[in-house]
Structures are given as structure tokens and as C-alpha cells.
C-alpha positions in Angstrom: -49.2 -17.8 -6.1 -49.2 -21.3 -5.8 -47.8 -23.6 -7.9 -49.1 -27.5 -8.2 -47.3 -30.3 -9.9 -48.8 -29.8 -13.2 -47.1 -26.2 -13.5 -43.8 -27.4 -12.2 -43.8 -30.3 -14.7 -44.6 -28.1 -17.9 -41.9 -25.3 -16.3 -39.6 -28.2 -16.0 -40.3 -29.6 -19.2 -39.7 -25.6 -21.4 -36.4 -25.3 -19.4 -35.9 -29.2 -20.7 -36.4 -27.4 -24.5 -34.8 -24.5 -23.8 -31.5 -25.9 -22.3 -31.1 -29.3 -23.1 -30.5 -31.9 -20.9 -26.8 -31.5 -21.1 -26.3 -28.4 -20.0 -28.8 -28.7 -17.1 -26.6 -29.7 -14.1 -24.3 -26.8 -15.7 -26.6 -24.7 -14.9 -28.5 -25.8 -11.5 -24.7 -25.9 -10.6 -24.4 -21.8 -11.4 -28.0 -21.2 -9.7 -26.8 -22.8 -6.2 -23.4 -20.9 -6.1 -25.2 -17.5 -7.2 -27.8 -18.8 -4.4 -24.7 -19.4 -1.7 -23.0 -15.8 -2.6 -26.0 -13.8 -2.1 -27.1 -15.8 1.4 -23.5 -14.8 2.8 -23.8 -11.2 1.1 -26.7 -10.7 3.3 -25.5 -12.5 6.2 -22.5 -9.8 5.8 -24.6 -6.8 5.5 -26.8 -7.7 8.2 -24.1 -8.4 10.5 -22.2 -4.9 9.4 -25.1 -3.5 10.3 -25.9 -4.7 13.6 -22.1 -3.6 14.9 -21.8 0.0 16.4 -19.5 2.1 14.7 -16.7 3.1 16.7 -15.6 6.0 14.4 -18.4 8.6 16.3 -19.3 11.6 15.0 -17.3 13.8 12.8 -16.8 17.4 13.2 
């Protein structure tokens, strides 16, 4: 799915509408922290998952 200026204009303008222009940077502000928290969630999984255990097997 591609999208071309003319869709990210009319998307940008219903958000406009739907938010108003005050509560905008509120909200782009929330989007890049929730962004940030899952990028280092990840990170943390991934990196939990690449370390061997050192517990071994239990019996």
C-alpha cells in the first residue's frame, strides 16, 4: 500500500477535525514516547533472548 501526498494531506487534514490543532503536539508527543517504549521492549526481548541460560535443565 502506497500512500501519495494527496492521501497523507486528506489523513492529515481528518486528524486536523478530529483533534484540533491544540491538542496535536499533545498527541504526536504520546505517539513518539509509546514509539521509544516499544523500540527498547524489543531491543530487551531480543537481547534476553539471544543470552544462554545458565540455569540448565531441571530435574
Amino acid at each position: 500500500m502506497n500512500l501519495g501526498p494527496t492521501e497523507l494531506i486528506i489523513i492529515l487534514v481528518i486528524v486536523l477535525v478530529l483533534f484540533g490543532g491544540a491538542k496535536l503536539p499533545k498527541l504526536a508527543k504520546s505517539l513518539g514516547e509509546a514509539q521509544r517504549e516499544f523500540k527498547k521492549g524489543a531491543e530487551e526481548s531480543e537481547s534476553a533472548s539471544d543470552t544462554p541460560s545458565d540455569a540448565g535443565p531441571v530435574s
